[in-house]
N, C-alpha and C positions, 0 to 999 in steps of 0.2 A: 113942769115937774114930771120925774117921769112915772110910768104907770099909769097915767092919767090921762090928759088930753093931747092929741096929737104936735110936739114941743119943737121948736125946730132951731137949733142952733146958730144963733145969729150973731153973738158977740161972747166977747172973754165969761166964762160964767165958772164959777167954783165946781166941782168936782162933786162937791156934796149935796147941791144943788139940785142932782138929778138922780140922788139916793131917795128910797121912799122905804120906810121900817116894816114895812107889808112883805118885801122881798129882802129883807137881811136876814138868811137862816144861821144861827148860832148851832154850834154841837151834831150838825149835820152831818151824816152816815151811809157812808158809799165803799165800794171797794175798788172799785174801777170809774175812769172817766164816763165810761157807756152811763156804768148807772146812778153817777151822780148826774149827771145832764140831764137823764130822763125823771129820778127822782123831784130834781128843781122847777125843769116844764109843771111836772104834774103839781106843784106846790102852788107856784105860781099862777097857774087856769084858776084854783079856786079864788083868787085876787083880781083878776083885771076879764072883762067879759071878752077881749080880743084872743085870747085863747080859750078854745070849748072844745067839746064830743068830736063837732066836726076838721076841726083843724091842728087839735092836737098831736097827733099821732104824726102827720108832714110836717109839723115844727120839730117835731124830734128827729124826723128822718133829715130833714135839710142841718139843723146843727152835727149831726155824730156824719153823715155825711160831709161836713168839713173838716171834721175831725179826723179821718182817714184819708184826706187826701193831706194835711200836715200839720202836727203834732201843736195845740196852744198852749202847752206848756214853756214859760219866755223866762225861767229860773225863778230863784229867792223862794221857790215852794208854790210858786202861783200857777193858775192857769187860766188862760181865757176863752173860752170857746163857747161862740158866737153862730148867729143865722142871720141871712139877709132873707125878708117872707114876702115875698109879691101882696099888696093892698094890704100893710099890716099898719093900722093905723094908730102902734104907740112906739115907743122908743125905750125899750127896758135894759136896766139894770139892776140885775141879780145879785147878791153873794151869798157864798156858801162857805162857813168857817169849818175845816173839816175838824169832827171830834177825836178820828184816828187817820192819820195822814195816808195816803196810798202813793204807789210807783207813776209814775210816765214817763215815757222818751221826749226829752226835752227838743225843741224845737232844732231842726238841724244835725239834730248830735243826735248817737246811738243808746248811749247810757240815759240811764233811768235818773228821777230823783224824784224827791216826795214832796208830795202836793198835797198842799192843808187849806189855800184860798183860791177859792173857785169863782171867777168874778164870770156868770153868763149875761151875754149882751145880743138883746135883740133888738130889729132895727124893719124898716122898710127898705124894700132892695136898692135903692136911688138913695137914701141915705148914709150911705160908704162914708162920708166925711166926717159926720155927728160920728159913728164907729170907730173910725178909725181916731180922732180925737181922744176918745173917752178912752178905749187902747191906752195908748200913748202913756194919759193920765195915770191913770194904775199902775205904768211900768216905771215911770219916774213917781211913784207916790213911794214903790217899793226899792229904788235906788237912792232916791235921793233924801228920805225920810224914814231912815231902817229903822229909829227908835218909835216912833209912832205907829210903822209898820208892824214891828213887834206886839207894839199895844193893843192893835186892831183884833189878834189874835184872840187876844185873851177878855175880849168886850163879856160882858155879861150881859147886854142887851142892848137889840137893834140901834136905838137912841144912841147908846155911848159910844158905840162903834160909827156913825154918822158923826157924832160930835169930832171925834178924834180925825176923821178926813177933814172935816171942816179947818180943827186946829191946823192942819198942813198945809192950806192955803194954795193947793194943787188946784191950778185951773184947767179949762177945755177951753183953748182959742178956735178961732174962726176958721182961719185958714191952714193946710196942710202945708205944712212946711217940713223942710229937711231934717230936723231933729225929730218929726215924726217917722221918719223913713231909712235915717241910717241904721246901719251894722257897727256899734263899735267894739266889736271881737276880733276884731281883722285888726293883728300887731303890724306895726312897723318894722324895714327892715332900716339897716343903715350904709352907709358907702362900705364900710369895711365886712359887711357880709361875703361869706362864700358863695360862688355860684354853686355849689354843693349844696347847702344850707334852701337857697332859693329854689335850685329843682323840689327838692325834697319838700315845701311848704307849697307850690305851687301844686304839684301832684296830690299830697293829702288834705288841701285845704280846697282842691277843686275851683281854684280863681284862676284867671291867666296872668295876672299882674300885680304887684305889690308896691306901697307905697314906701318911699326912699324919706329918713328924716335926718335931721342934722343932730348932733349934743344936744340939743336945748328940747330937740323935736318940733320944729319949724320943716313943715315939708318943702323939699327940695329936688322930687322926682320920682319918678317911678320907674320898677325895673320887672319887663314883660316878658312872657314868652319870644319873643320877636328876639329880645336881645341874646337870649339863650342861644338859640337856635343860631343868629348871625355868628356869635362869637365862635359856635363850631365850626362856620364854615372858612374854609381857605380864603384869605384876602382876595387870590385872584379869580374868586369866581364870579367875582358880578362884572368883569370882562365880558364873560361869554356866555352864548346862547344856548349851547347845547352841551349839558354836564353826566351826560349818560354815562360815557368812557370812566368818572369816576371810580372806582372800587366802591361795594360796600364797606361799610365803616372805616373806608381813609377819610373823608369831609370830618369826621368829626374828631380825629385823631387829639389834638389838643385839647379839645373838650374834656378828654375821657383822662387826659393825662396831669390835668391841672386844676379841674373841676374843687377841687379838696384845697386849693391854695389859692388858685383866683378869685378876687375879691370885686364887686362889682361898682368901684370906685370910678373908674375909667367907661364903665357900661352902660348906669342906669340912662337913662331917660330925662331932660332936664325939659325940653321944648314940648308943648302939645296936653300939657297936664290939665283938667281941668276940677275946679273948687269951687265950692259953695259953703258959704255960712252958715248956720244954724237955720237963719229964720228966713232962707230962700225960699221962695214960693214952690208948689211941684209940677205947675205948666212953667216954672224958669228953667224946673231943672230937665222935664221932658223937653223942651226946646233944645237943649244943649243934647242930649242925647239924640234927638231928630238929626237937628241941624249938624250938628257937630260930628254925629256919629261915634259919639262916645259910648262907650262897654263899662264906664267906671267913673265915677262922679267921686271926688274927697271933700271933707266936711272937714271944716278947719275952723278954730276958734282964736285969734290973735294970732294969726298963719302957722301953728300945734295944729297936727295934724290930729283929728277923734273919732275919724271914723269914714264909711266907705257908701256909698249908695251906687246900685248895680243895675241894670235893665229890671235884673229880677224880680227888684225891690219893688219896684212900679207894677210888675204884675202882680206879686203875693200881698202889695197892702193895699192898693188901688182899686188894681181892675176885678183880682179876683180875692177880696179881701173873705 
């Protein structure tokens, strides 16, 4: 249970499971993340003896410390932000239902949106997988249960609001797997995309590579910087070893002139792809990135492509969650 004795995640367990109505604050009042986090801590210390005088103030500093280095606001108005505490020997979860919603810059993105559920989760620092689990939990509690998620809002007390996760039947499995880890905001392109189109999303979306789908969305490839770049170059220069003599911008002349009509039909990528199901483990999917030396894992459900897992991914939910 959480709040209580030291719980350690060992099998599929309900969601609600490791709610305790000690730490459900209703109608709770912040203006900013800073000071709801800190308000919560302090709520919180009068409930569990593992936070006091002396350690309270460096739980606050280790959580808004992750806070600043990138944004737990993950949409639908929620936010999660969390602390790993060297020898913290409970495993908590907070929420905080806000009475007046406040701004944040959503996780990735620039723009703001308002945050009304504030789910804090603390952990011991070897604990990253109970975290990252429970993560997950709430993020599919609030996509894939948006009427109950709504309900949750409007609880009139700790109990009803526990009751209603319960009703959603959102579990915390064991092991980290791929559906804990992808990105599914990263669109598909398709064969008939412009190499225009693909510059232009690869530049503002800051990825090197995008995945290629068919009508139905059955992926069938990917199409990377690498191909960009080849298609500027002159057929005949992978001849020769020494391309100095070139002009600036003659190599890329066709590029510049067809870019708006060439489609990457002919271009993408079909060999070297690599995919992962849902419930891949994440030493299956670091092995492939080792091994493989893969920059981009895709996540495919009855081979529909749903989503993306990047090197990155492994370090923002893993290593330095």
């Amino acid at each position: 249970m959480i709040g209580r004795s030291d719980p350690v995640i060992n099998k599929t367990m309900k969601l609600s499971s490791h709610l305790d109505p000690k730490f459900i604050m209703l109608n709770f009042q912040g203006n900013t993340i800073e000071d709801v986090i800190s308000k919560m801590i302090d709520k919180i210390s009068y409930e569990t003896c593992e936070i006091n005088n002396d350690n309270r103030e460096l739980i606050k500093q280790t959580v808004l410390k992750r806070e600043t280095e990138l944004s737990t606001a993950i949409g639908n108005g929620i936010a999660i932000p969390h602390g790993r505490l060297k020898d913290f020997k409970d495993f908590i979860i907070a929420i905080a239902v806000m009475e007046t919603p406040f701004k944040m810059n959503l996780i990735g993105h620039k723009e703001e949106e308002k945050v009304d559920f504030v789910v804090l989760i603390l952990s011991d620092i070897l604990k990253n997988k109970n975290m990252l689990k429970a993560m997950s939990a709430i993020s599919k509690l609030s996509m894939k249960n948006t009427v109950i998620f709504e309900k949750l809002k409007k609880s009139k007390t700790p109990s009803e609001l526990i009751d209603l996760i319960q009703e959603s039947n959102i579990e915390i499995e064991h092991q980290i797997v791929a559906s804990d880890l992808f990105d599914s905001n990263l669109q598909p392109v398709t064969p008939t995309t412009t190499l225009e189109v693909v510059a232009q999303r690869l530049i503002s979306e800051q990825i090197s590579g995008l995945p290629v789908v068919d009508e139905q969305g059955n992926i069938i490839g990917e199409i990377t910087e690498r191909e960009l770049i080849s298609f500027g170059m002159p057929k005949y220069t992978h001849l020769l070893d020494d391309l100095n003599f070139l002009t600036v911008g003659e190599p890329f002349e066709e590029y510049l002139l067809n870019e708006n009509i060439t489609t990457i039909e002919t271009l993408y990528r079909k060999e070297g792809i690599f995919t992962v199901d849902l419930e891949a483990g994440v030493m299956a999917i670091c092995s492939i990135i080792i091994k493989k030396n893969a920059t981009r894992i895709y996540v495919i459900e009855n081979n529909k492509y749903i989503g993306i897992i990047k090197r990155a991914d492994i370090i923002k939910k893993v290593l330095h969650l």
